[in-house]
Backbone as ProteinMPNN parsed JSONL, in Angstrom:
{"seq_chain_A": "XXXXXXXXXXXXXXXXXXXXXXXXXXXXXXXXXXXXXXXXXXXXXXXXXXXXXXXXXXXXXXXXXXXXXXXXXXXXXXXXXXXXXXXXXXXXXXXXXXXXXXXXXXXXXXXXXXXXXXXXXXXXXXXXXXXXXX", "coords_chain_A": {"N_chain_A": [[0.821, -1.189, 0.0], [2.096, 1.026, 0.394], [4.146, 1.352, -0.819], [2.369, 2.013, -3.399], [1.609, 4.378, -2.965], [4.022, 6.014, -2.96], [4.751, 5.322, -5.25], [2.694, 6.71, -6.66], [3.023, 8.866, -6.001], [5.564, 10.043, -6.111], [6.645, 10.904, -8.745], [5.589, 13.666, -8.564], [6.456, 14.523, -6.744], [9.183, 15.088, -7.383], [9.337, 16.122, -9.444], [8.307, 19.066, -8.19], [10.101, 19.174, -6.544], [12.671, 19.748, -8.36], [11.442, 21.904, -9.815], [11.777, 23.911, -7.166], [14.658, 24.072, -7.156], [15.107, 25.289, -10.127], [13.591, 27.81, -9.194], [15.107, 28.318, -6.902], [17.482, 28.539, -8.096], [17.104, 31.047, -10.204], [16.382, 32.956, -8.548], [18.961, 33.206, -7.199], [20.169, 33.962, -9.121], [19.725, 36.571, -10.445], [20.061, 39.241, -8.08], [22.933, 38.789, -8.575], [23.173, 39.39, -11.518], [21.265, 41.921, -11.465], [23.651, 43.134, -9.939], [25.647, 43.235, -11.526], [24.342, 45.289, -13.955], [24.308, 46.867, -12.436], [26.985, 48.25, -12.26], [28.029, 48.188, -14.349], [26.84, 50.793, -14.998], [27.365, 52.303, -12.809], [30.422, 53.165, -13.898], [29.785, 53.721, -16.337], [28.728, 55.905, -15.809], [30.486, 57.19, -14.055], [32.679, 57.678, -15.905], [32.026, 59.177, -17.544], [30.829, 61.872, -15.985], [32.673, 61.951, -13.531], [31.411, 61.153, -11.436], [30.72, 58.978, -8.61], [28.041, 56.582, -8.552], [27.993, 54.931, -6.212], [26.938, 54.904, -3.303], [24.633, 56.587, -4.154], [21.897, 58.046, -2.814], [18.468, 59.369, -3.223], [18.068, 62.859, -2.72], [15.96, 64.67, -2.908], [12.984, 65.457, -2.046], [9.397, 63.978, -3.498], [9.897, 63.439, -5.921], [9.407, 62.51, -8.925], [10.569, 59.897, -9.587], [11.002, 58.923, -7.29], [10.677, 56.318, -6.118], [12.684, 54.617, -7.694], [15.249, 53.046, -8.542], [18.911, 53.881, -10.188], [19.12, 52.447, -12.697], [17.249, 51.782, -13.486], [16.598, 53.139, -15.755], [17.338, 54.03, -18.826], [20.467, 54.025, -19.851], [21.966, 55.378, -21.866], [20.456, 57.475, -21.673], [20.37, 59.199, -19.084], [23.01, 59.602, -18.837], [23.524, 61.644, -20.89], [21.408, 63.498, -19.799], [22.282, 64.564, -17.303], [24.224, 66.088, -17.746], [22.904, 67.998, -19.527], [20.978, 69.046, -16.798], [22.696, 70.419, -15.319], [22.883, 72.853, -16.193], [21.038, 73.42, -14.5], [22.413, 73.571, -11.512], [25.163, 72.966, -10.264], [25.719, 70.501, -8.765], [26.444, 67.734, -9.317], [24.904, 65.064, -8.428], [22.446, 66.139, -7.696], [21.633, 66.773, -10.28], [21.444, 64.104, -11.315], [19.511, 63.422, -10.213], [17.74, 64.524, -10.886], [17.585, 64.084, -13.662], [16.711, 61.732, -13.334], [13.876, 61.819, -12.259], [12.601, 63.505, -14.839], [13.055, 61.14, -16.788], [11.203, 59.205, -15.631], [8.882, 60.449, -16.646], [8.975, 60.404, -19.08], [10.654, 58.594, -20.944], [12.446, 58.756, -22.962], [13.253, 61.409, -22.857], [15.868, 63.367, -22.726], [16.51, 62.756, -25.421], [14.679, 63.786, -26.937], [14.547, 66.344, -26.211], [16.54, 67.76, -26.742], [16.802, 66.759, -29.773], [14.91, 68.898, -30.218], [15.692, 71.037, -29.687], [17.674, 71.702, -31.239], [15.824, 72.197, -33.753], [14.374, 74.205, -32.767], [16.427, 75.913, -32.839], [17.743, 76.384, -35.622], [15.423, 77.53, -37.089], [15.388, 79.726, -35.885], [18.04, 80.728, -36.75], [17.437, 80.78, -39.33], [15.457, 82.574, -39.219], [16.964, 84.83, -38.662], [18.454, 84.953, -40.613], [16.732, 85.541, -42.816], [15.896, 88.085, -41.81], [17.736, 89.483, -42.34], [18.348, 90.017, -44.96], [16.282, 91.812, -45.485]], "CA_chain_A": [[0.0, 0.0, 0.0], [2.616, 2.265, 0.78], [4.719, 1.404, -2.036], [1.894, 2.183, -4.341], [1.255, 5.876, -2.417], [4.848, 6.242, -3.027], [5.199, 5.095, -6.726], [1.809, 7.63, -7.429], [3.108, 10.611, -5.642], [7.159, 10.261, -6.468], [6.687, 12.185, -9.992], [5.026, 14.698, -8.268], [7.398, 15.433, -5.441], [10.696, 15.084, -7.792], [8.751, 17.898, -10.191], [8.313, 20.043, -7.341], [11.767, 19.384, -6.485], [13.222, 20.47, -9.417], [10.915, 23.439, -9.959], [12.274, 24.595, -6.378], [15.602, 24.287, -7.749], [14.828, 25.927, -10.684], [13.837, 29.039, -8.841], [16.701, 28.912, -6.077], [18.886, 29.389, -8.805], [17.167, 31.845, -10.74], [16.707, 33.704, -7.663], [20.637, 33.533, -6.806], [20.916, 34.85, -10.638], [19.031, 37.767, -10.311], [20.813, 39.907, -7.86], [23.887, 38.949, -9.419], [22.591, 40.691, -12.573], [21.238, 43.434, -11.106], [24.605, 43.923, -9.751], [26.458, 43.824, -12.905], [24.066, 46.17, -14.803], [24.707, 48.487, -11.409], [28.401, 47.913, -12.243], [28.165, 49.074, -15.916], [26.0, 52.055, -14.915], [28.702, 53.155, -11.944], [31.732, 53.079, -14.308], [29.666, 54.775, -17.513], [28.328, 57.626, -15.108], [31.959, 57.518, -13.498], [33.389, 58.261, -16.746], [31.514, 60.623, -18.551], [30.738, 62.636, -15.397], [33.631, 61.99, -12.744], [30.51, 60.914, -9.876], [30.578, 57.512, -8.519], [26.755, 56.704, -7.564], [27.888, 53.613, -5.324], [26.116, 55.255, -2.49], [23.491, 57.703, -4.287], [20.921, 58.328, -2.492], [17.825, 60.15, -3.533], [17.446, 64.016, -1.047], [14.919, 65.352, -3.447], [11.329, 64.611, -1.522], [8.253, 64.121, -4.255], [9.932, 63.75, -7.712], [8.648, 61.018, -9.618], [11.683, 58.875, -9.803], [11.29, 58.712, -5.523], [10.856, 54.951, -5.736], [13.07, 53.866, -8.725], [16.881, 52.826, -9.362], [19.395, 54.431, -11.123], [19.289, 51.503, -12.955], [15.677, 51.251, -13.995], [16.277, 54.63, -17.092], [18.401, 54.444, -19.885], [22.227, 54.605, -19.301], [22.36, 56.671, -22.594], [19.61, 58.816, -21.454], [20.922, 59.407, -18.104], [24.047, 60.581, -19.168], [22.648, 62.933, -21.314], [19.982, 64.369, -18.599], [23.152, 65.043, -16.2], [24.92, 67.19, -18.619], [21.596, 69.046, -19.444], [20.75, 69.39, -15.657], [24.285, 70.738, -14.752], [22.639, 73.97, -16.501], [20.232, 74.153, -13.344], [22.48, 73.027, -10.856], [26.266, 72.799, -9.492], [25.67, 69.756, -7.794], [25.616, 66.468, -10.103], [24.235, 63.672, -8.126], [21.309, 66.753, -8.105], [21.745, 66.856, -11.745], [21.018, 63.041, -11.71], [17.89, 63.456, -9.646], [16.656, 65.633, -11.766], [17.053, 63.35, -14.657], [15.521, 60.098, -13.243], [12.549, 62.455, -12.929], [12.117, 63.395, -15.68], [13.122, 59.816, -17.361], [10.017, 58.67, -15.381], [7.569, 60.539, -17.428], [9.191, 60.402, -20.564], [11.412, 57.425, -21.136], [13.427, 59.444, -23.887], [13.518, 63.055, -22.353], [16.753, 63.817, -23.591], [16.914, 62.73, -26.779], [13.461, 64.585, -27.688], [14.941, 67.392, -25.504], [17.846, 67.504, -28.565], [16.105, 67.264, -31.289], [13.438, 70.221, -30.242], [16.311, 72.526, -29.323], [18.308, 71.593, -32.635], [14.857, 72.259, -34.647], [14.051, 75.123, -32.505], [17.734, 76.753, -33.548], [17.523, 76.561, -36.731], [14.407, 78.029, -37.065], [16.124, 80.736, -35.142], [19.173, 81.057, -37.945], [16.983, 80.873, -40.495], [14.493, 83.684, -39.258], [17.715, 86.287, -38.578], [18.838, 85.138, -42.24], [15.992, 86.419, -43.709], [15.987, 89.206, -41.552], [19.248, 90.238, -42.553], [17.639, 89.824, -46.814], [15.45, 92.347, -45.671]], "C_chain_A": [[0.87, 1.26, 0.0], [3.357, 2.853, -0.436], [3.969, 2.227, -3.491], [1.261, 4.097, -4.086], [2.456, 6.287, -3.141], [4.965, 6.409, -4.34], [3.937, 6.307, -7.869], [2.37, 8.939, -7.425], [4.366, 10.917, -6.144], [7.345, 11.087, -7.817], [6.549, 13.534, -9.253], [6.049, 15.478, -7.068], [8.356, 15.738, -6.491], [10.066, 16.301, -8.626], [8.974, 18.865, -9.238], [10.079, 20.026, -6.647], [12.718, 20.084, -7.408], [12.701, 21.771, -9.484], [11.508, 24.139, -8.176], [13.557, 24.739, -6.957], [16.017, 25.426, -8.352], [14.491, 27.652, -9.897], [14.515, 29.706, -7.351], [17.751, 29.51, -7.387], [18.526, 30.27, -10.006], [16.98, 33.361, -10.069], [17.588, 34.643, -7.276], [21.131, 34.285, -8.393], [20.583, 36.62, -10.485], [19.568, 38.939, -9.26], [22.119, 40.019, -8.877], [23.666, 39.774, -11.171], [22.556, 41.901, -12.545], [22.723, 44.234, -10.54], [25.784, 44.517, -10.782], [25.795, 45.134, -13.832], [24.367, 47.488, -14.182], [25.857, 48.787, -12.14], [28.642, 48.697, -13.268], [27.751, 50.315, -15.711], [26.846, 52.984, -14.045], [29.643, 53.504, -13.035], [31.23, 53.896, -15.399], [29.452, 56.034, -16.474], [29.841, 58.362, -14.73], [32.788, 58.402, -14.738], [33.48, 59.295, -17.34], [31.167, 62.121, -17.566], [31.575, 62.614, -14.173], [32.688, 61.798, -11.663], [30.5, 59.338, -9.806], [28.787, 57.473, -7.57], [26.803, 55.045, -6.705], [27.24, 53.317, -4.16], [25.174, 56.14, -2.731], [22.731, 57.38, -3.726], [19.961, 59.251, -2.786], [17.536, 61.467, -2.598], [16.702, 64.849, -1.815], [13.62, 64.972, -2.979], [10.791, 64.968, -2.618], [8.906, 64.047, -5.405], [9.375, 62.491, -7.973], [9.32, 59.956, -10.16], [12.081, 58.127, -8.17], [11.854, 56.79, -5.311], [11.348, 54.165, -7.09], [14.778, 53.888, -8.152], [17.012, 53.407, -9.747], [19.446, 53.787, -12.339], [17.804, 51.222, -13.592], [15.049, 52.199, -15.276], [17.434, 54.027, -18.12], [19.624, 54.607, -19.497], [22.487, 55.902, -20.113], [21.537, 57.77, -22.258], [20.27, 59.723, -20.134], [21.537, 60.401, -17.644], [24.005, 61.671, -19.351], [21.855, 63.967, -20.54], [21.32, 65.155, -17.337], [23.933, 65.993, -16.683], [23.988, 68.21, -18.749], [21.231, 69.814, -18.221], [22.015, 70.518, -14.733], [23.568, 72.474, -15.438], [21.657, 74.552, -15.411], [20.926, 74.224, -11.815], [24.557, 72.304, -10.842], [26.652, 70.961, -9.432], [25.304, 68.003, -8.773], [24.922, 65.379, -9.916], [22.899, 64.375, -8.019], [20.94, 66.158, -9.302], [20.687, 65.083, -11.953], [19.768, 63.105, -11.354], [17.266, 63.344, -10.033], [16.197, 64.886, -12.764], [16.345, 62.507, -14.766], [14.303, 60.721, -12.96], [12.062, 62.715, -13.978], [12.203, 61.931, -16.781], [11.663, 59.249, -16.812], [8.872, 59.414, -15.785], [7.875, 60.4, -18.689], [10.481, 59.656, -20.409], [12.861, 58.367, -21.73], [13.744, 60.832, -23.79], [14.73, 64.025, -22.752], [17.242, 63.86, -25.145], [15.53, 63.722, -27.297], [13.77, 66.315, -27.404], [16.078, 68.414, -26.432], [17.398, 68.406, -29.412], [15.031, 68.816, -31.033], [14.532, 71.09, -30.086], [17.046, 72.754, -30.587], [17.197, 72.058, -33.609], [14.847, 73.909, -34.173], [15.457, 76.549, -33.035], [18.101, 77.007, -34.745], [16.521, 77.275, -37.829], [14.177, 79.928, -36.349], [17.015, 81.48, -36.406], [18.161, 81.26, -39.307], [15.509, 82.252, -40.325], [15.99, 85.06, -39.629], [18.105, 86.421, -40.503], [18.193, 85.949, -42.546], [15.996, 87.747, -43.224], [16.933, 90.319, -42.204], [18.656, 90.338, -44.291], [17.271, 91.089, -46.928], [15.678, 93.996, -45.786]], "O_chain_A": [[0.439, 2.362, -0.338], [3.371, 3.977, -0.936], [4.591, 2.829, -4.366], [0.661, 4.792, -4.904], [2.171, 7.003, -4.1], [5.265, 7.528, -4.758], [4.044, 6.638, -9.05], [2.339, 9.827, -8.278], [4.471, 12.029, -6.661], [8.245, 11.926, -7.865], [7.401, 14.412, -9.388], [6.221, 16.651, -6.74], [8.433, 16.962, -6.596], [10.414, 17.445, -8.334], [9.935, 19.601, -9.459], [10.888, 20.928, -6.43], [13.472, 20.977, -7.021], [13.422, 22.737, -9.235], [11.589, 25.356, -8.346], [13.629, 25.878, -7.418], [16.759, 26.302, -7.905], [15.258, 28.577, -10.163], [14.512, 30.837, -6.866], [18.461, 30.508, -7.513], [19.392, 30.384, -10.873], [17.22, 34.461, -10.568], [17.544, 35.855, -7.068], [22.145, 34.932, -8.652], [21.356, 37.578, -10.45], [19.431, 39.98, -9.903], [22.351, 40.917, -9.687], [24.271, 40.765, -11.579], [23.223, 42.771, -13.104], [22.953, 45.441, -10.619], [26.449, 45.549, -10.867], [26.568, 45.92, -14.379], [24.578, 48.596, -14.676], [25.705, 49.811, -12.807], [29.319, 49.724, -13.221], [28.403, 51.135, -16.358], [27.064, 54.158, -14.345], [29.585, 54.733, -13.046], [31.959, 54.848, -15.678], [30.15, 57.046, -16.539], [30.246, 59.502, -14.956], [33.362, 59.48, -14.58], [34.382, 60.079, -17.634], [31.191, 63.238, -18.083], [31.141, 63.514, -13.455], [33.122, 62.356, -10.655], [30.306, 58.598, -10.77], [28.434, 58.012, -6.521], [25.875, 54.239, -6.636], [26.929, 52.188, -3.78], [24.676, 56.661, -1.733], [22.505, 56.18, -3.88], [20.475, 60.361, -2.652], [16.764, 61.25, -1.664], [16.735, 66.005, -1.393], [13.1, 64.047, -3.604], [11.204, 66.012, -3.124], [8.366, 64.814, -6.203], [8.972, 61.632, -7.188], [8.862, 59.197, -11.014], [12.92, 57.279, -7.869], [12.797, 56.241, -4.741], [10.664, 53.263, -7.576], [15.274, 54.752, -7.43], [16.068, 54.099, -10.128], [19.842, 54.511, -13.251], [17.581, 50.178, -14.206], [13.907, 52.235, -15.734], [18.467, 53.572, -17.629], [19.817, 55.493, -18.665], [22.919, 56.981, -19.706], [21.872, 58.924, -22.527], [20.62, 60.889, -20.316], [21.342, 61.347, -16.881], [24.255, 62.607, -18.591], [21.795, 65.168, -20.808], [21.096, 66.172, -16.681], [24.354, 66.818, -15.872], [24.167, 69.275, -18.157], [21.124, 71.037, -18.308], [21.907, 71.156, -13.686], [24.078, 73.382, -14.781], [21.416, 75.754, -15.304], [20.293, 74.78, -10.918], [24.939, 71.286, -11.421], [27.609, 70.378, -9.941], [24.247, 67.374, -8.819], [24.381, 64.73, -10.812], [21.952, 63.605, -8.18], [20.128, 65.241, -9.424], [19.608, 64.948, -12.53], [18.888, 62.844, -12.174], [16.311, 62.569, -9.992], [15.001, 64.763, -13.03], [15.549, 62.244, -15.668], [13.387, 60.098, -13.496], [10.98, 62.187, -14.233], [11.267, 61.797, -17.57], [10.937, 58.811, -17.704], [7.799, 59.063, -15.293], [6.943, 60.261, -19.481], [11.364, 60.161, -19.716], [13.924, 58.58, -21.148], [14.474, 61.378, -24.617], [14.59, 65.214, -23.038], [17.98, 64.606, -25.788], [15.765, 64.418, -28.285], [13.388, 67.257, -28.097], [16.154, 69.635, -26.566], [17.4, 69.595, -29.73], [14.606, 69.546, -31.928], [14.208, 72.215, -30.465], [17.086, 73.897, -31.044], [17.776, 72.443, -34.625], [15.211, 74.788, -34.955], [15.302, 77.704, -33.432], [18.863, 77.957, -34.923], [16.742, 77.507, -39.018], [13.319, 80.81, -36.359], [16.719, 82.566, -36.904], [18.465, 82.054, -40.198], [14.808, 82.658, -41.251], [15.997, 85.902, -40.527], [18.071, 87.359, -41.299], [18.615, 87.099, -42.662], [16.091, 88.646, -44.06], [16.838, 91.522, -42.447], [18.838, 91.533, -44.525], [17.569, 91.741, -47.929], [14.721, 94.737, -46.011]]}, "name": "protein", "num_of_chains": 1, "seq": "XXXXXXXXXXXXXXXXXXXXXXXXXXXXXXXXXXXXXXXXXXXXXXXXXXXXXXXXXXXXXXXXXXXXXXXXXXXXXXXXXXXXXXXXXXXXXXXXXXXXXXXXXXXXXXXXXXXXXXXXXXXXXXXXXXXXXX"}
């Protein structure tokens, strides 16, 4: 009788065995990830802007990046947003703040941020031109 409890249920445990497995070690993957993409994201910010965010912390109350990562925007956007921000602001781990705010309403904030000022300048040069025609 027991044998035959045993020989019904034994698929069923060794499945569930495995599927625990399975997500111990995709578990144990998953930091490790997240720490490498940190890793890449320290060393590009490091580079292009001389700030290490190994300890950033957010001291802006209410922006709309309060409960995100540095790690959860764009690296290339990022970048970009900290260079831009540096025009409001001294202070670059500000600068970053600033950007993962705005990255959280608009994914692409800098690159659209670009192009409109590149459109808008040209549009600029090309009014004085004519001016100057006139």
């Amino acid at each position: 009788m027991r044998k035959k409890i045993l020989s019904r249920n034994l698929p069923a445990l060794l499945f569930a065995a495995a599927l625990s497995l399975v997500f111990v070690a995709g578990a144990s993957a998953a930091p490790a990830a997240d720490q490498k993409k940190f890793d890449e994201y320290r060393a590009a910010i490091q580079k292009a802007h001389g700030i290490d965010i190994k300890n950033f912390k957010q001291k802006l109350k209410g922006g709309r990046a309060d409960a995100h990562k540095v790690t959860d925007f764009d690296l290339d956007q990022l970048i970009m947003g900290i260079k831009v921000e540096q025009e409001h602001t001294t202070d670059k781990y500000t600068a970053l703040e600033i950007s993962m705010d705005h990255l959280e309403e608009i994914p692409d904030y800098y690159t659209r941020l670009e192009e409109m000022e590149e459109k808008a300048e040209a549009e600029w040069k090309a009014k004085k031109e004519a001016a100057k025609k006139k």
